[in-house]
C-alpha positions in Angstrom: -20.4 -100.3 161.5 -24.0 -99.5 162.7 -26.2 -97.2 161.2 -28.7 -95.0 163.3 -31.8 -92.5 162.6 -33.6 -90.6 165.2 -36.9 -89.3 164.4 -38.9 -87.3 166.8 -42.2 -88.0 167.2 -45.3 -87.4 168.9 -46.1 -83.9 170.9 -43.7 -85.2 173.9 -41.0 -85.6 171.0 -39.9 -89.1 172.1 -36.9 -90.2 169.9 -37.7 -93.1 168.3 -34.3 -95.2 167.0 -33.8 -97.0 163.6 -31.0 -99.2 164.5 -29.3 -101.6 161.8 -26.2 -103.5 160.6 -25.6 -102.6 157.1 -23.9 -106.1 156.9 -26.4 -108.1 156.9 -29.5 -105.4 156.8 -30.9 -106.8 160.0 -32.0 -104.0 162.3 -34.7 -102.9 165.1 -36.8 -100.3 165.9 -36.5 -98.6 169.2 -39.5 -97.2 171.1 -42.0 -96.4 168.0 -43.8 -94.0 170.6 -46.1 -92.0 167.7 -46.1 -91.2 164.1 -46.4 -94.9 162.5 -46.6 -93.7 158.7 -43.0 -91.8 159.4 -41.5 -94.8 161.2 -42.7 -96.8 158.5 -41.8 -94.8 155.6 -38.4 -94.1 157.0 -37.6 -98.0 157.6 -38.7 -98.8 154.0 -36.0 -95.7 153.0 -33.5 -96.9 155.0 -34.1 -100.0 153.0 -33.0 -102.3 156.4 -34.9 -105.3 157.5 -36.6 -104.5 161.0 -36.5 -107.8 163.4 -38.0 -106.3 166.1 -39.5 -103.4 167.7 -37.9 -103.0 171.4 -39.4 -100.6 174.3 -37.1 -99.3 176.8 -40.1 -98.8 179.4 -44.0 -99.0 179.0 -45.3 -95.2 179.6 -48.0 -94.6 176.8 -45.7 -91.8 174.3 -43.0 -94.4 174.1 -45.9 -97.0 172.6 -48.2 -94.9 170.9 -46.8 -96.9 167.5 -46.3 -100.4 168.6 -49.2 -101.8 166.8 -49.2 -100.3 163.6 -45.9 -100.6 163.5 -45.6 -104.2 164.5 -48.2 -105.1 162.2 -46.8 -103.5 159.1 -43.2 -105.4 159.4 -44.5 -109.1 161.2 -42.1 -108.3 163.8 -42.5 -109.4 167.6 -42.2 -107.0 170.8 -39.5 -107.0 173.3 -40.1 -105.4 176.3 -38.9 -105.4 180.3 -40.7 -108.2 182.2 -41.6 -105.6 185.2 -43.3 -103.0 182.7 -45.3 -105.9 180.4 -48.9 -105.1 182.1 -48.7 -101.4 181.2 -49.1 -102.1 177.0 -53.0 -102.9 178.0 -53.5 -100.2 180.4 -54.0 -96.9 180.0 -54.2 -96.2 183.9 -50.5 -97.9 184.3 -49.6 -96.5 181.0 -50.4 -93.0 182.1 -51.5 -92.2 179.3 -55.1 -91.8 180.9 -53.2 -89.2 182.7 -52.7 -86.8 179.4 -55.9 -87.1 178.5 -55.9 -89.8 175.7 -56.0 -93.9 175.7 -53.4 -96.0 174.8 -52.7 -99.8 174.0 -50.9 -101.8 172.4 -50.6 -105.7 172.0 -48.8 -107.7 174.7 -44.9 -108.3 174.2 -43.9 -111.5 172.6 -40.6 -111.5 174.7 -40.3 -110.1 178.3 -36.6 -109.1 178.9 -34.1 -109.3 182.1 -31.1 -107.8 182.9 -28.0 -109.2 181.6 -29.9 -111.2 178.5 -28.1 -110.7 175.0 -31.4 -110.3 172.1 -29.8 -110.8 168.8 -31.0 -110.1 165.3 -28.5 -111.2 162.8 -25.4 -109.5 163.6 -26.8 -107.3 165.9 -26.6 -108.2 169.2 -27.9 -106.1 172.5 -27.4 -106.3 175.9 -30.2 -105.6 178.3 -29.3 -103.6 181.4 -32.5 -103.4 183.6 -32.6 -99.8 185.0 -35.5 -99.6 187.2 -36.7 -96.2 188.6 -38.5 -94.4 186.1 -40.6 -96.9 185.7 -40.4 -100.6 187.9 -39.5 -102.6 184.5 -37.1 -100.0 182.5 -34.4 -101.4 180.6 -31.8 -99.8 178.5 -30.1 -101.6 174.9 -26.7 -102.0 174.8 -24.9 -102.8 171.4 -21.7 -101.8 170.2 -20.7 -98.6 171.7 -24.3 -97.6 172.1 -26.7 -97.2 174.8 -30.1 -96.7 174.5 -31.3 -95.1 177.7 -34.6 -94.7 177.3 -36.1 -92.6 180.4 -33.2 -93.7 182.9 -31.0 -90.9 181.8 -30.9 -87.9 180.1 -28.1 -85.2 178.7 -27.8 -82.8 182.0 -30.9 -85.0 183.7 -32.3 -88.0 184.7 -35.8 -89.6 184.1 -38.4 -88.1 186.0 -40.0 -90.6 189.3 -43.3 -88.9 190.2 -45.4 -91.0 187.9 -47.3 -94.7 189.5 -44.4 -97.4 189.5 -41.3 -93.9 189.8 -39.0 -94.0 192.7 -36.2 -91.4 192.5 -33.4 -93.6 195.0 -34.2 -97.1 192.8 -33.6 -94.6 189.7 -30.3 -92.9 190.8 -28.9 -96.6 192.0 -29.8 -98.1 188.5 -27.8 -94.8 187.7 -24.5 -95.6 189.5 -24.9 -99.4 189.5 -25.4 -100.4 186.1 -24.5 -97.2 183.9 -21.8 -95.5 185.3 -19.6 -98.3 185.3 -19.5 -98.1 181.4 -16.5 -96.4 180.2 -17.2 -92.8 179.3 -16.9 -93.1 175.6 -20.4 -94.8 175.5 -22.9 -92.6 173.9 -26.3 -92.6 175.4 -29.3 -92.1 173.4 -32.3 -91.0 175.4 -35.9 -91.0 175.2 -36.0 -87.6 175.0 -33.5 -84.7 174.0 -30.1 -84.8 172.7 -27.3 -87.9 172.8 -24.5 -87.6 175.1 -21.9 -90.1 176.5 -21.5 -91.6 180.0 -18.1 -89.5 180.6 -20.4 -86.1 180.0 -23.2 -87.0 182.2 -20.5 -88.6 184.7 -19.0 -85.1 185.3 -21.6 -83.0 184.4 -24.7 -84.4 185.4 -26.1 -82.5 188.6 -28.1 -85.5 189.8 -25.2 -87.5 189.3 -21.9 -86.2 188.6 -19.0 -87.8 191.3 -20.5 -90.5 192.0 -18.3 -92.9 190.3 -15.3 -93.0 188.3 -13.8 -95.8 186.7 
């Protein structure tokens, strides 16, 4: 059975995931967007063995962490192939946007949708869910979905930043998450965890669009 912390960091309170197999004590670390001396001291807590940190999409308050982070535990970066030029850039990152500069160092693995990333007995499926940005992916493992900016509870990832388009979004949407039964439960970049069947029904931007 996986175990799973959220922490909240940063002022855009971006959920960054602790994710890891108590089997084997393999686990990763999902979208360290701020806060490095939290994620640090709550891996070492945890008492896991981090593999890897993975990035659901490149926007500068899901990175913020990357380095220290990576640094600390030796682990390499995983990250979807489309987004990989934003970790340099603070213009692609948007982070120039908000008034501060971030980088990070380049991704040791660029992903692609349908590739299985394993770490121990952990093993995650990429889904590549363009829209928010042009390289989004979510993390599929076990009955979990990390959904990064794709999808929220009641919402969907916002497509008015450089590299957004609101009709790619929604048909990542239908396409690839919605055909996941509805007892998946999505963890999002931001807010609360639901599951596919809430957002199915409920979700405005999306609800009757697809039943399976």
């Amino acid at each position: 059975m996986l175990k799973l912390e959220t922490l909240v960091v940063s002022p855009f309170e971006v959920n960054c995931y602790l994710v890891w197999n108590p089997g084997d004590n393999s686990g990763v670390i999902i979208d360290p967007g701020d806060e490095d001396e939290l994620i640090i001291e709550r891996v070492e807590k945890a008492g896991f063995q981090p593999k890897a940190v993975l990035l659901t999409h490149g926007h500068g308050d899901h990175i913020g962490a990357v380095k220290p982070v990576k640094e600390h535990f030796n682990i390499p970066l995983y990250i979807g192939k489309e987004d990989a030029s934003m970790l340099s850039s603070p213009s692609e990152n948007v982070s120039a946007v908000f008034g501060y500069k971030v980088v990070c160092p380049p991704a040791e693995h660029l992903v692609a949708d349908g590739d299985v990333i394993g770490f121990g007995d952990l093993k995650f499926t990429v889904i590549f869910t363009p829209g928010h940005t042009r390289g989004g992916v979510c993390y599929f493992v076990d009955r979990f979905l990390f959904c990064g900016d794709t999808l929220f509870q009641n919402s969907v990832g916002r497509t008015d930043l450089p590299g957004g388009n609101y009709e790619t979004l929604i048909d990542s949407i239908d396409r690839k998450l919605l055909t996941l039964p509805d007892d998946i439960i999505c963890f999002p970049g931001h807010g609360p965890s639901t599951s596919i069947g809430e957002e199915r029904h409920n979700n405005p931007f999306i609800s009757g669009r697809r039943f399976v």
